[in-house]
C-alpha positions in Angstrom: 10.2 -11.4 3.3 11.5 -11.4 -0.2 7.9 -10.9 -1.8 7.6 -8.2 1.0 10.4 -6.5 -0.4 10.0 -7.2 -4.2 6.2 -5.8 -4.1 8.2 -2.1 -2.3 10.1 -2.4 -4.8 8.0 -2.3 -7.7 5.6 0.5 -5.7 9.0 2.8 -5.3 9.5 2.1 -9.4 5.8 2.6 -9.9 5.7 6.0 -7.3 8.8 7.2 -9.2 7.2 6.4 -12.5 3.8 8.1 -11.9 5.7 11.5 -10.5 7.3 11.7 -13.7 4.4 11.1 -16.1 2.8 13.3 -14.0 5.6 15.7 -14.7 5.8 15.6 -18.1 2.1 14.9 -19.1 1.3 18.0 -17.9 4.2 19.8 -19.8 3.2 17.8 -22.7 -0.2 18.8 -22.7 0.4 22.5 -21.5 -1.9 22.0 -18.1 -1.6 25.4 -15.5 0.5 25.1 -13.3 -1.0 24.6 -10.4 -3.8 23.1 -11.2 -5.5 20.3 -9.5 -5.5 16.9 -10.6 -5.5 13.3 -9.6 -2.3 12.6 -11.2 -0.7 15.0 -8.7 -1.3 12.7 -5.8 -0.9 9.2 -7.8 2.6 8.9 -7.1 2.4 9.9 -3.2 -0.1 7.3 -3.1 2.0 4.6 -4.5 4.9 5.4 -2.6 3.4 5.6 0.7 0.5 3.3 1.0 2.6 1.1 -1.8 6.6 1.1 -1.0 6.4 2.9 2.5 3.5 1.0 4.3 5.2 -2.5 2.9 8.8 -1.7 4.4 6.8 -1.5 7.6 5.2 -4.8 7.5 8.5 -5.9 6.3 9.9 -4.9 9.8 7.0 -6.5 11.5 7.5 -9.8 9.4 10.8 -10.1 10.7 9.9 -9.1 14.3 6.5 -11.0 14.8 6.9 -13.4 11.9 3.7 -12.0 10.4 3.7 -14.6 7.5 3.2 -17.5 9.8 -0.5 -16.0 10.3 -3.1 -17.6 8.4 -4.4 -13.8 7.0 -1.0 -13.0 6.0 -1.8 -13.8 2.7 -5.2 -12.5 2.6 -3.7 -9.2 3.4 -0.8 -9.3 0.7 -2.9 -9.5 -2.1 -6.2 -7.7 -0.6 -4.2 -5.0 0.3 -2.1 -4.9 -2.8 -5.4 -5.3 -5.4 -7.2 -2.1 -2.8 -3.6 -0.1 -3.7 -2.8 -1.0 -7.6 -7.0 0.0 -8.0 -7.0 3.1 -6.7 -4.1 4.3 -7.9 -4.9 3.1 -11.6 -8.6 4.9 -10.4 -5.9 8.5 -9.6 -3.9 8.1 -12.9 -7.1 7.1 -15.2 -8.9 9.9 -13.5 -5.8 12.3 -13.8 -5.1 12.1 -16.9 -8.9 13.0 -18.5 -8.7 16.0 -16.4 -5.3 16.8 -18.1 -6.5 16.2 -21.1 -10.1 18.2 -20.7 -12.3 14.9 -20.7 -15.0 14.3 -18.2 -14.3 11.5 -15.3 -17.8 9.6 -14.8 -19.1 8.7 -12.0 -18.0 5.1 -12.6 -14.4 6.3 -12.0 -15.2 7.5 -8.5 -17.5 4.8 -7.8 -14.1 2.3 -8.8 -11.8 4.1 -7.0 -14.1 4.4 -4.1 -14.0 0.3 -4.1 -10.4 0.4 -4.1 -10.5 2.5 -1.0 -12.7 -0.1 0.6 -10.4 -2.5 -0.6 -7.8 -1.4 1.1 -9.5 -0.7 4.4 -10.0 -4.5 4.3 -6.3 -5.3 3.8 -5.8 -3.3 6.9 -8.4 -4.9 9.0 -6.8 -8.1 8.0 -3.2 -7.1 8.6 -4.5 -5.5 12.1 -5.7 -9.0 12.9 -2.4 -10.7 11.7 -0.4 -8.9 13.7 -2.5 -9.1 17.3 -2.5 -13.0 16.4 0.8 -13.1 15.9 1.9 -10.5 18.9 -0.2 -12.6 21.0 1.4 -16.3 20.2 4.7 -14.0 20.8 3.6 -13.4 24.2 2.9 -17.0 24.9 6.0 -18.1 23.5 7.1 -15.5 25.8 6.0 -17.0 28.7 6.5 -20.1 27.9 10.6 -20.0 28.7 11.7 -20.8 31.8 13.3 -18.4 33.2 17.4 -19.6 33.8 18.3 -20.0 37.6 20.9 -17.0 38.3 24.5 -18.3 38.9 25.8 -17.4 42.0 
């Protein structure tokens, strides 16, 4: 629970963060308002997928115990590698565009992995949880049930 919380955290410090470079990058480097750019959507990124999505699983952890799966870990840091790429991807990208450069296609292409990345920590939290719901159920079952008093 505590690297649960600890990796929000640092996404809400990091979500914050990349609103306010976005904020003042722009100003700094006299962008239109208005304007699209990746950097625009970097810091809703973070702080959903990053601090918003990982204050859910923390509520699952403590209900279902999700660590005590064997993909627990394999969806921490899968999920967390697909989020910290494609939002470097959004920033990286964001910040040629404010500054008049051309994004390659390798940007995309990187960013695209990261998406893929994180599809793949889903699948493997998905897969956590039903394992985990499912030896709940057992467990469940598993009580006897206390004779009523009369």
């Amino acid at each position: 629970m505590n690297r649960l919380f600890a990796a929000a955290s640092a996404y809400l410090v990091l979500g914050l963060g990349a609103g306010l470079f976005y904020r003042e990058f722009t100003k700094a480097n006299d962008f239109p308002a208005g304007e699209f750019t990746q950097l625009a959507v970097a810091h809703t990124h973070l702080l959903t997928l990053g601090f918003l999505v990982l204050l859910i699983v923390l509520a699952l952890e403590k209900v279902f115990t999700l660590s005590a799966s064997p993909l627990f870990g394999w969806f921490f840091w899968v999920y967390n590698a697909g989020v910290v790429l494609t939002s470097a991807m959004m920033v990286w990208h964001g910040s040629l565009t404010v500054l008049g450069e051309q994004a390659g296609g390798m940007i995309a292409g990187i960013a695209g992995l990261g998406h893929i990345v994180i599809t793949a920590g889903f699948v493997l939290l998905m897969l956590a949880l039903r394992g985990r719901i499912t030896a709940a159920k057992v467990a469940q079952s598993a009580v006897p049930v206390a004779a009523s008093e009369g």
